[in-house]
N, C-alpha and C positions, 0 to 999 in steps of 0.2 A: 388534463391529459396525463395519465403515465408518463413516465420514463421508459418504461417498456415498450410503448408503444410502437409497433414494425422494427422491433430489435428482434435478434434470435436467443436472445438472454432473455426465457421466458423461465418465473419462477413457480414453484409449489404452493398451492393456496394458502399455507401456512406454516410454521415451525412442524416440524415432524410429518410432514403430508410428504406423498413422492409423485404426485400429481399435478398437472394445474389447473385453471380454472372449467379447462375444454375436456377435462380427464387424460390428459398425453402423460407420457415420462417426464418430469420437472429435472430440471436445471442442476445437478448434486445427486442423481439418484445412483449409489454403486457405488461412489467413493466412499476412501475410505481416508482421508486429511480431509480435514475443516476445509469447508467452503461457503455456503451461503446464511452468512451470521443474521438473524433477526435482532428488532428492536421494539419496544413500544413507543406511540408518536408522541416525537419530542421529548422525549427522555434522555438520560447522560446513564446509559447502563455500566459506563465502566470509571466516572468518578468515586472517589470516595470507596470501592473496592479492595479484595485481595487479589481482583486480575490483573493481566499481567506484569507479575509479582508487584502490585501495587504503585505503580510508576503515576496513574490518576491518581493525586492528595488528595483532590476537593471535589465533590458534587457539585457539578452545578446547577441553577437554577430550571426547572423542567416546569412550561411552561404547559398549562392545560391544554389538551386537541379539543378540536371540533368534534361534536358530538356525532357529526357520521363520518369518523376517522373509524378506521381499520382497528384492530386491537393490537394487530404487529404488522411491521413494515421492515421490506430487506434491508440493509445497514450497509453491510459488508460483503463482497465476494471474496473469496481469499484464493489464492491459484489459479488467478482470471486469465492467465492463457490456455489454458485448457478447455476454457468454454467461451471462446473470442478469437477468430481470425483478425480483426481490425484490432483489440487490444493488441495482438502476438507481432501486427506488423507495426505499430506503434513502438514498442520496444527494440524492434529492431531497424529504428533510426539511424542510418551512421554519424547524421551530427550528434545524438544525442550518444549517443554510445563511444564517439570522439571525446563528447563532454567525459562521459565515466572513464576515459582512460588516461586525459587531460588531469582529474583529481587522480583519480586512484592509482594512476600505474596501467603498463601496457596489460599485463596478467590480473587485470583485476576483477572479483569474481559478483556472482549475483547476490543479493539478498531477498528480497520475496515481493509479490505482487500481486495487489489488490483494488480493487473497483470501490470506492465509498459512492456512498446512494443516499443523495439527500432532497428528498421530493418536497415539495412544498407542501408547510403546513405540517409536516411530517417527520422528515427526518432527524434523525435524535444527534443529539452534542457526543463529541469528544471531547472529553475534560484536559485542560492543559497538565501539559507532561512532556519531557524530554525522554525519545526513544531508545538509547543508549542502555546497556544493562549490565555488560560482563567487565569493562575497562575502566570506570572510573579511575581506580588506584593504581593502575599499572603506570608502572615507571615509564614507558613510554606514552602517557595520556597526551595528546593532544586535540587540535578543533576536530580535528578529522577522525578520528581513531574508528567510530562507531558510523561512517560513513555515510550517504547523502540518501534522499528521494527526489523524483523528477515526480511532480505531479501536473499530469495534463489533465485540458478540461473539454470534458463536452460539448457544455453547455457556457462558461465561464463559470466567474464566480465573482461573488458581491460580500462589502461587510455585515450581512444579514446571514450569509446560507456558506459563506468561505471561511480559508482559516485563517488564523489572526498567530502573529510571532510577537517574541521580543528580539529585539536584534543585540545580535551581541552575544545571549547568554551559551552559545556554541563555544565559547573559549573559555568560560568560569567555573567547570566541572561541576557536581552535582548541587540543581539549585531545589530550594526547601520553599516549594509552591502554597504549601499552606502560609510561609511570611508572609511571599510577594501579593497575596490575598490580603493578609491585615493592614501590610503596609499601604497598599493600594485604595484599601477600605473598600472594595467590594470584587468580587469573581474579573468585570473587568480592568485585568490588570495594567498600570501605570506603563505608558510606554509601548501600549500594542498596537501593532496595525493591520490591518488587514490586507490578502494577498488580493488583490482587484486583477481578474483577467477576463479576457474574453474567450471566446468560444475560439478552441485551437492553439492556446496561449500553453506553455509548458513553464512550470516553475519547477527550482532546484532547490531543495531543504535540507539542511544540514541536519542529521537527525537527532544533536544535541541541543538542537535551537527548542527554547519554551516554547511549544505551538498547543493549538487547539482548533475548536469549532464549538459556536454553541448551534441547539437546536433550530431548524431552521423552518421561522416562524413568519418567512415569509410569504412568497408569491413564485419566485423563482427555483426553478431546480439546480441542483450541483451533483453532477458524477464525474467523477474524478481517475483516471486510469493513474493508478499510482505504481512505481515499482523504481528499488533500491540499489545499488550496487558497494562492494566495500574495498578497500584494498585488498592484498594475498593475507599477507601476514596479517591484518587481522582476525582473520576466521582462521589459518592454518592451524593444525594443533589446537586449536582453542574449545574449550567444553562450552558448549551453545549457554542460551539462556534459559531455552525452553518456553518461549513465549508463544512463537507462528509455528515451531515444531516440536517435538520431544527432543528432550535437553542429550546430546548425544556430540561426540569430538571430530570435530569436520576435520577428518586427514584430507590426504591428496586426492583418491581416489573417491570420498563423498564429493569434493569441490568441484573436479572433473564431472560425475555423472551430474549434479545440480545447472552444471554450466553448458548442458547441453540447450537447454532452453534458447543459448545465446545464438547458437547455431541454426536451429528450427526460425528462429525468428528473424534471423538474417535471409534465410532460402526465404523465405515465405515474404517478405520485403520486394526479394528480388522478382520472386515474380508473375507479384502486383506491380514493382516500378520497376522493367526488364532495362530502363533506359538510367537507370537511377546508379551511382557508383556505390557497392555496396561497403561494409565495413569488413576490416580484415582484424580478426580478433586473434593476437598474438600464442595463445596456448594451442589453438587450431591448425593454424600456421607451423608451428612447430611438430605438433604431432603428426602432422595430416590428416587428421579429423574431417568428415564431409560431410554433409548434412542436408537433404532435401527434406519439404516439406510436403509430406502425402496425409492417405487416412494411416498406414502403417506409422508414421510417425507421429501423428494426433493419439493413436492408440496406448503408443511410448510414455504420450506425454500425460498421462493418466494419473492424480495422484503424485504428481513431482512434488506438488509443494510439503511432502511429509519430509522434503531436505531441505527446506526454508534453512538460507544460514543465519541464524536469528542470536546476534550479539547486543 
């Protein structure tokens, strides 16, 4: 069965189609920021690459599909609240968004969010790599600098179709993946483990931690609603990476418009849980910022993700 299956996340029959399979509007058709990334089954499309900016060292190992596999299959959603009320009211958890202000600071702002789609049989590897891009050397580098992801699960997740960490290498600054490959003596690296959850389960990733996924070559699906947040200071002033958006200097007033997401997603929490305490997000507070969740404000949220603050 799909992953799609009685979701409203229906995609385009294929890479460049604006269709789907019943001929309707697909899923991505009008925007204009990256949204529904393709893959072929069981592939690592972006090991061993120059994307982005080459942070996958190694290819890894891509394991033959069944021969009535698809030729491509979705991978990635990228600006998954815009086409997801349960993603939008996910994020705006107030424990989980306690958690981001618990790391980051009361002002601490968004970084970007996305759906991984790994169907069984299907779904292709992301090769290990630490997410981090613009701070290694800055004098002020520490575990935290390039900030965290919360990934919730669907479905769960298994050491066959999950991601697998090293613990630890969040504090060691920039590690040389192709070593830890020799050293190891093969792709799976000395030391890894896998994140084992169940369905509803949120885990918190450093996003300097060596993580991955291989191809998921088994039986079970993993969709993953994933999304980041950073401290102030380190996106303020800071020339992006250019990775999830065009490389550009997130002053005040880009952080501001990016961080309305936080808002939209808090009203829209509240009310699906009218009875739920919501979260009071300190930059709102101070401005007086207000935010309901309508279609005029789905309209808004159109295309946000071209201010991914992407450090």
């Amino acid at each position: 069965m799909s992953v799609y299956e009685g979701k409203s996340l229906v995609p385009p029959t294929g890479p460049g189609s604006e269709v789907t399979k019943d001929g309707k509007p697909a899923l991505g058709v009008g925007h204009k920021a990256l949204n529904l990334q393709w893959s072929k089954p069981l592939s690592d499309p972006l090991g061993g690459t120059d994307l982005a900016n080459g942070r996958h060292q190694i290819k890894l190992t891509e394991p033959e599909a069944a021969e009535d596999a698809p030729e491509f299959s979705p991978f990635v959603l990228m600006g998954s609240l815009q086409f997801s009320d349960a993603c939008l009211r996910v994020y705006g958890h107030p424990d989980l968004l306690r958690v981001a202000e618990s790391v980051n600071g009361r002002d601490f702002a968004p970084f970007n969010e996305v759906l991984f789609i790994k169907e069984p049989g299907i779904g292709a590897a992301v090769s290990w790599h630490q997410d981090g891009d613009t701070h290694w050397d800055s004098e002020d580098f520490d575990e935290n600098i390039h900030g965290f992801n919360f990934m919730a699960q669907a479905y769960g997740s298994t050491a066959v179709n999950g991601v697998w960490v090293i613990p630890g290498t969040h504090k060691v600054g920039k590690v040389d993946i192709k070593e830890l490959v020799q050293q190891s003596g093969s792709e799976r690296l000395e030391g890894g483990i896998p994140l084992i959850c169940n369905a509803g389960d949120v885990v918190i990733c450093n996003r300097q931690l060596v993580h991955g996924s291989f191809p998921n070559s088994g039986f079970e699906p993993r969709v993953t609603v994933n999304f980041g947040f950073h401290r102030r200071a380190s996106v303020l002033n800071v020339q992006g990476a250019g990775i999830h958006s065009e490389s550009q200097v997130y002053d005040e007033d880009l952080i501001a418009r990016r961080s309305d997401v936080i808002g939209y997603a808090i009203d829209a929490r509240k009310q699906r849980y009218p009875e739920e305490r919501s979260y009071q997000y300190q930059p709102f507070a101070e401005s007086g910022k207000q935010f309901v969740w309508n279609d005029d404000a789905k309209a808004r949220l159109k295309d946000y993700n071209l201010y991914d603050l992407s450090i």
